[in-house]
C-alpha positions as a Markdown table, in Angstrom:
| # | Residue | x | y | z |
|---|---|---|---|---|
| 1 | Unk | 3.6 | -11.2 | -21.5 |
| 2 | Unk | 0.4 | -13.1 | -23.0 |
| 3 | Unk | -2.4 | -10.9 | -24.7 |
| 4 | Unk | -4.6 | -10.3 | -22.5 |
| 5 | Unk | -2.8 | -10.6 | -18.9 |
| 6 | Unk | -2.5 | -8.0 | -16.6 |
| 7 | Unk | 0.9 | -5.7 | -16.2 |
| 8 | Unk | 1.1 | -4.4 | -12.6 |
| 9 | Unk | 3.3 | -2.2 | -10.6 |
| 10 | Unk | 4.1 | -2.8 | -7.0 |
| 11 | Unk | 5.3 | 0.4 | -5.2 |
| 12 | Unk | 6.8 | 0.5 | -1.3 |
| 13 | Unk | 7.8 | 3.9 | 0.0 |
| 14 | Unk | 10.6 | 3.3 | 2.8 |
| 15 | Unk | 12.2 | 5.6 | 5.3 |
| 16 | Unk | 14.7 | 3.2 | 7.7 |
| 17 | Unk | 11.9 | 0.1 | 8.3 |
| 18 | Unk | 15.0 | -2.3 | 8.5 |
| 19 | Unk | 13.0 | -4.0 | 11.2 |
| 20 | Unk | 9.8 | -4.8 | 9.6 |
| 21 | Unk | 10.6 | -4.4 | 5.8 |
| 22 | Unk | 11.8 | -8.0 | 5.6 |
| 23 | Unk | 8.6 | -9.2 | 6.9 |
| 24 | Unk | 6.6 | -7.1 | 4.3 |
| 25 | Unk | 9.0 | -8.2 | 1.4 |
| 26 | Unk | 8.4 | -12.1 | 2.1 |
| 27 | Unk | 4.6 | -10.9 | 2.1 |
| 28 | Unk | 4.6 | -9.6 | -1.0 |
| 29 | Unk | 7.1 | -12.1 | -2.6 |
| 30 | Unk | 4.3 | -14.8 | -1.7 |
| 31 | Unk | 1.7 | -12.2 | -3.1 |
| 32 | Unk | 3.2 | -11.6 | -6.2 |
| 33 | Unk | 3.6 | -15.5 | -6.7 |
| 34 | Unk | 0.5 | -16.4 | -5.7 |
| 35 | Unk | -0.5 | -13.9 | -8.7 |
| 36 | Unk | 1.5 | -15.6 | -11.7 |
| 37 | Unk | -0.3 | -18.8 | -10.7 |
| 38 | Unk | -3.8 | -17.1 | -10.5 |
| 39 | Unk | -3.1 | -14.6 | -13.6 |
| 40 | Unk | -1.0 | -16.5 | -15.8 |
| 41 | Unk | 1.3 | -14.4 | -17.9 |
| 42 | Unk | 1.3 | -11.6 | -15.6 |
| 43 | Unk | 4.3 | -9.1 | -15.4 |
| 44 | Unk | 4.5 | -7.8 | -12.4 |
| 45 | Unk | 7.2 | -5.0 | -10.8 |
| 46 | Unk | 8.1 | -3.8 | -7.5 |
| 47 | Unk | 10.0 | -1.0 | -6.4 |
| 48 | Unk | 10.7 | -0.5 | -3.4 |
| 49 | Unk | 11.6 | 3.4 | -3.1 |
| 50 | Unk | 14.3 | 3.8 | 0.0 |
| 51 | Unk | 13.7 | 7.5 | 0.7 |
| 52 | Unk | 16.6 | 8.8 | 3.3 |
| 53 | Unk | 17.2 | 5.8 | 4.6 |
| 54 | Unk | 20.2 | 5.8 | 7.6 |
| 55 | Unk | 19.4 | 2.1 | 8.7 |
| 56 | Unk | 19.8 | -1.4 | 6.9 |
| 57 | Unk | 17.0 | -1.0 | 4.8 |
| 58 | Unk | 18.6 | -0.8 | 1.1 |
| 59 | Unk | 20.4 | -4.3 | 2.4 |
| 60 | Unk | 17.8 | -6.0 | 3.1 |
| 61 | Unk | 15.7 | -4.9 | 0.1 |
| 62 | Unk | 18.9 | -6.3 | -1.9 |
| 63 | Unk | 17.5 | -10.2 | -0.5 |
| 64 | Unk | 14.5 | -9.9 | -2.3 |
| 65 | Unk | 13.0 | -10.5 | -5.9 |
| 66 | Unk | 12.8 | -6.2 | -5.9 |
| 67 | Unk | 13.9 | -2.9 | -8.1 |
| 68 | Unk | 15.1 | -0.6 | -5.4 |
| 69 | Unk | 15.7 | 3.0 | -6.1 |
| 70 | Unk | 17.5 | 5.8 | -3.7 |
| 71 | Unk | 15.7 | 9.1 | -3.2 |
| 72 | Unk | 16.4 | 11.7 | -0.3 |
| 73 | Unk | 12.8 | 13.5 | -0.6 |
| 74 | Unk | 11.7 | 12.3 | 3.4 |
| 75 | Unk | 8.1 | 12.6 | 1.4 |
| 76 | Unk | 6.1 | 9.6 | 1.3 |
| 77 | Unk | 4.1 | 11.1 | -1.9 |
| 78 | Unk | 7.4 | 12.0 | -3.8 |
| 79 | Unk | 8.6 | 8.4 | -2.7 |
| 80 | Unk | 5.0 | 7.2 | -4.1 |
| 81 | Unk | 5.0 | 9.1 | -7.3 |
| 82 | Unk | 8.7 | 8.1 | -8.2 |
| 83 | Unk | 8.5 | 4.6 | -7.3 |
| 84 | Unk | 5.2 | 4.6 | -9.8 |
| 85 | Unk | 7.2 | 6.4 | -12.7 |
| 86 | Unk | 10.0 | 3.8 | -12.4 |
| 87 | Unk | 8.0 | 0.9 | -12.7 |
| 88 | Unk | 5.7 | 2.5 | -15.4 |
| 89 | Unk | 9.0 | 2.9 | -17.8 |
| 90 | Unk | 10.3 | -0.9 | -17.1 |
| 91 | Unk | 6.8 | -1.7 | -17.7 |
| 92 | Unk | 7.3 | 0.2 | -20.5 |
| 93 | Unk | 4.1 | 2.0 | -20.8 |
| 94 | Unk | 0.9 | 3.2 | -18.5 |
| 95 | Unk | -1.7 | 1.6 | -20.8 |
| 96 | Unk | -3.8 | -1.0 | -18.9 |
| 97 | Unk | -1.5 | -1.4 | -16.2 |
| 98 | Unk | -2.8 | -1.7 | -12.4 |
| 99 | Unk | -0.7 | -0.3 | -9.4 |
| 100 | Unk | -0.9 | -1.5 | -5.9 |
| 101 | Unk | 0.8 | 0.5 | -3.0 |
| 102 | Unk | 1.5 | -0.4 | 0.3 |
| 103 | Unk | 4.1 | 0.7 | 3.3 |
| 104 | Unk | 7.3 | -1.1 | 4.1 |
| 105 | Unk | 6.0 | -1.5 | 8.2 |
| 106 | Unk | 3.0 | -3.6 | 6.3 |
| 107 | Unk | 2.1 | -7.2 | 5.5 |
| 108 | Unk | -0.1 | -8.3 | 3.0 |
| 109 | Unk | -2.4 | -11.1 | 2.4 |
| 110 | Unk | -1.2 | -13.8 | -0.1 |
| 111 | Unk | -4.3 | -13.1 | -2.2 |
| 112 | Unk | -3.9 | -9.1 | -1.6 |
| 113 | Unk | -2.7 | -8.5 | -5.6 |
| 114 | Unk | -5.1 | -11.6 | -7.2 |
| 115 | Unk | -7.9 | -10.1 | -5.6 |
| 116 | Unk | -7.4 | -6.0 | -7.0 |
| 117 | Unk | -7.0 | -7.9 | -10.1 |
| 118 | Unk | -10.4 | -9.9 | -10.0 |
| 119 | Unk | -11.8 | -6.8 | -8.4 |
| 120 | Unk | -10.3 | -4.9 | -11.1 |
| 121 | Unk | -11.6 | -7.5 | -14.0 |
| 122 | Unk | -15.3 | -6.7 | -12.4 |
| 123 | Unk | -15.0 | -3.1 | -13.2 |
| 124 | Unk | -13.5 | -1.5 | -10.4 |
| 125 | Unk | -11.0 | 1.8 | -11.3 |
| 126 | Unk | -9.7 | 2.0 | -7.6 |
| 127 | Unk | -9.7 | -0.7 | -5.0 |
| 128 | Unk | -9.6 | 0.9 | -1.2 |
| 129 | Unk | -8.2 | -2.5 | 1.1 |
| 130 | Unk | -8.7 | -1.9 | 5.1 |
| 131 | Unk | -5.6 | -1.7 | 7.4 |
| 132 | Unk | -5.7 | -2.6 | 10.9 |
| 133 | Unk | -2.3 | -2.4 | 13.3 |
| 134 | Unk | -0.5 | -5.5 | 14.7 |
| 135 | Unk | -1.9 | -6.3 | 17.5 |
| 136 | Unk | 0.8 | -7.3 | 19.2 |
| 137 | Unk | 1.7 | -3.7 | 19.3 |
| 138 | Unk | -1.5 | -3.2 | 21.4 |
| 139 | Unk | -2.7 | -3.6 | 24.8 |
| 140 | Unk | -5.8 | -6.6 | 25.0 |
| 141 | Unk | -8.2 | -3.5 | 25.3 |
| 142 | Unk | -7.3 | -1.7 | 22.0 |
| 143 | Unk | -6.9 | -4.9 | 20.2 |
| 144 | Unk | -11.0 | -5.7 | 21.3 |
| 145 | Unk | -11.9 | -2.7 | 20.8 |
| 146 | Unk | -10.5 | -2.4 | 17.0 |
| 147 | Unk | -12.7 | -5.6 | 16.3 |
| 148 | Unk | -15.6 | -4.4 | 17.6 |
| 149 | Unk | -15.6 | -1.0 | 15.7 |
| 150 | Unk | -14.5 | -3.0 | 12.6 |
| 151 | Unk | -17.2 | -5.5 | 12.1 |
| 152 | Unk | -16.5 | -7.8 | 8.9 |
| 153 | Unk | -17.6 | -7.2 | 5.8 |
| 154 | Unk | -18.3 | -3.5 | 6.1 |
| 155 | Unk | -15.6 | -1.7 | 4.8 |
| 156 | Unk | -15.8 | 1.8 | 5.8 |
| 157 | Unk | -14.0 | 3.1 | 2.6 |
| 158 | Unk | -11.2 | 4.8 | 3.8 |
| 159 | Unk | -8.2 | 5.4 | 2.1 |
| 160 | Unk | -4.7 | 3.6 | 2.8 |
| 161 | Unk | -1.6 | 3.4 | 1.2 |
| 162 | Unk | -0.7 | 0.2 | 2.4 |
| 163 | Unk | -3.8 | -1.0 | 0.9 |
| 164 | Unk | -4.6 | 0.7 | -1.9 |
| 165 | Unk | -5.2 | -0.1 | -5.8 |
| 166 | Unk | -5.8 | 1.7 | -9.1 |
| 167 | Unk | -5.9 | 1.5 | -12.6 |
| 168 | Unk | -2.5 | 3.5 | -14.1 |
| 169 | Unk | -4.5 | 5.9 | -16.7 |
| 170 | Unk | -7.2 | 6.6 | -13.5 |
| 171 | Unk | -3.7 | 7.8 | -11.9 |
| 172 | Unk | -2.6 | 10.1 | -14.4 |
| 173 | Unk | -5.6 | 11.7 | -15.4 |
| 174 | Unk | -6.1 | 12.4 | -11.4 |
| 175 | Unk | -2.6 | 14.0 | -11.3 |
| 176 | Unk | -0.6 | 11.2 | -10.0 |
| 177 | Unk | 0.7 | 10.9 | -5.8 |
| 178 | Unk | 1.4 | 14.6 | -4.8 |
| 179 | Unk | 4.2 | 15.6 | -2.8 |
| 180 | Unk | 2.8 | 15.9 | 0.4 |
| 181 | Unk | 4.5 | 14.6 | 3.4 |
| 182 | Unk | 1.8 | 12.7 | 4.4 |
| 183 | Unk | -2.3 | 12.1 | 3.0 |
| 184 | Unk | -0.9 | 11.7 | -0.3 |
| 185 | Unk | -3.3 | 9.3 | -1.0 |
| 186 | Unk | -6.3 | 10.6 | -0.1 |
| 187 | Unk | -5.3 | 13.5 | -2.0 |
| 188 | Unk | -5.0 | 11.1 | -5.3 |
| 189 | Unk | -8.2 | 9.1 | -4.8 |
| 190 | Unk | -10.1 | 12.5 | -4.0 |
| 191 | Unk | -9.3 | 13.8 | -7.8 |
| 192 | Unk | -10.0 | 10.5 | -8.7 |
| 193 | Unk | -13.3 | 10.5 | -7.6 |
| 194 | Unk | -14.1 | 14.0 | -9.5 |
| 195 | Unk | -13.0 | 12.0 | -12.4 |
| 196 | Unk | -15.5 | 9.7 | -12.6 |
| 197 | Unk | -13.7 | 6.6 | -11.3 |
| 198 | Unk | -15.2 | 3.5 | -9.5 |
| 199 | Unk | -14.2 | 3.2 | -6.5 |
| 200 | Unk | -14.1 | -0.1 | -4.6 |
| 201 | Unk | -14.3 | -0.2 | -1.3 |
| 202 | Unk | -13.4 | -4.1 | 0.2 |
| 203 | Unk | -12.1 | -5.3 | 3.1 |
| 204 | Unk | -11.4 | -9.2 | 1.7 |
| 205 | Unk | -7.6 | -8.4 | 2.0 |
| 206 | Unk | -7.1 | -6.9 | 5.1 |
| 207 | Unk | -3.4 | -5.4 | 5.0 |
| 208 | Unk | -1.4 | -5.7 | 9.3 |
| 209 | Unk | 0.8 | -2.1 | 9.1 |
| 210 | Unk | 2.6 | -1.6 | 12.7 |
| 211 | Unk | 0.7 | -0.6 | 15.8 |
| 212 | Unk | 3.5 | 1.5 | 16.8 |
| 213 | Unk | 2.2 | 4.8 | 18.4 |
| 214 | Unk | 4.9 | 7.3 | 16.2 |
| 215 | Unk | 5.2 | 6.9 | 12.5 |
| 216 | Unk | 7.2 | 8.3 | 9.9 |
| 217 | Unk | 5.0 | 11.9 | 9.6 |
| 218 | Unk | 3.1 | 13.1 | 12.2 |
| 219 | Unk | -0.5 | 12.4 | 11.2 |
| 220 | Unk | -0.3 | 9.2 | 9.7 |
| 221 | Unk | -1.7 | 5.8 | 10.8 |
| 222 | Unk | 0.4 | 6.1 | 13.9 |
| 223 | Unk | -1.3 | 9.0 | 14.9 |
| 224 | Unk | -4.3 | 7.4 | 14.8 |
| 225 | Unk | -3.4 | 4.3 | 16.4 |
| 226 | Unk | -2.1 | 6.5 | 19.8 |
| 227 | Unk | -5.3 | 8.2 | 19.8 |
| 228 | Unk | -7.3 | 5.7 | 20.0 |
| 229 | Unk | -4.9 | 3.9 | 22.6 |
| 230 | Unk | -5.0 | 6.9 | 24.6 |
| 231 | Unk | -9.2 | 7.4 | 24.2 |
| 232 | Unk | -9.8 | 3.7 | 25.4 |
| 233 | Unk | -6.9 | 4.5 | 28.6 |
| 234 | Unk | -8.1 | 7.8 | 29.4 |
| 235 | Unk | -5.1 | 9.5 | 29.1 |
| 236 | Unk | -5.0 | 13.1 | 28.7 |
């Protein structure tokens, strides 16, 4: 690695995404190229954490440029926290490394990684990306009405998994990803925050996560996606 260039980990918590995970392993492939060229000298590692999985995910994990490890936790913040840890010790230490998260239903942007760096390079301690679900998961009426509640260029700062970024020593002083079964992440940012960090908010790099209506834990981003489909249909 050159003096000077960035060391990242890339963690993916997965529970049986064989259907989308190759999708979001091309994404960040192209990512995590895109990156060498922009950051030369950059060592970057991704771990994709298969947590229970019953499906094809491990195998299709196996196609791409990956570390995969096995866990049987069925807790995204275990899978989160131990996917960190295992990329921290090939990296070989947590001093002035960056770690990006995301989900294995989700796609980034080819400049998703580049751009925490830069943001990163500017001063930020944690970068909070926006999500916004497939819309081909959605009927026309939720897809309009996402993009009129999410005007451009005003990030409302929440947190995401799938789109989230911080400096490694921010992440241990805060505690590290708890084991929580699901807000794991706002948990971490939260003791970030009473830390002192700067946090980013940006929505440059929006990350497309699945529009399906039941997600791995029961109040995740699914959760929210069905609510709103069921608001804008008047069900209930």
């Amino acid at each position: 690695m050159t003096p000077g260039s960035p060391a990242v980990a890339i963690v993916v918590p997965v529970h049986d995404e064989a259907e989308l995970l190759g999708d979001c392993l091309a994404a960040l492939t192209a990512a995590v190229e895109h990156t060498r060229r922009t950051h030369p000298g950059a060592r970057i590692v991704t771990v994709v954490v298969l947590d229970a999985c019953t499906d094809a995910s491990a195998r299709i994990a196996l196609c791409w440029p990956v570390r995969t490890i096995e866990i049987d936790a069925r807790n995204v913040g275990t899978a989160r926290r131990l996917g960190v840890a295992a990329a921290l010790a090939e990296l070989g230490s947590s001093d002035d490394v960056w770690i990006g998260t995301t989900d294995g239903d989700s796609v980034v942007p080819v400049t998703w990684l580049s751009h925490q760096l830069d943001l990163r390079a500017a001063g930020a301690d944690v970068v909070l990306g926006t999500v916004r679900p497939d819309f081909a998961d959605l009927t026309l009426d939720h897809a309009e009405h996402w993009l009129r509640t999410h005007p451009r260029g005003r990030p409302a700062g929440n947190v995401h998994g799938a789109n989230l970024g911080l400096r490694a020593d921010v992440y241990v002083a805060a505690g590290e990803f708890p084991d929580l079964d699901e807000h794991e992440d706002v948990a971490l940012v939260r003791a970030a925050r009473s830390l002192g960090a700067r946090v980013v908010a940006t929505d440059e790099n929006e990350v497309v996560t699945s529009g399906r209506f039941w997600g791995r834990t029961p109040g995740g981003y699914a959760a929210f996606v069905r609510a709103t489909h069921e608001r804008i249909a008047g069900v209930g």
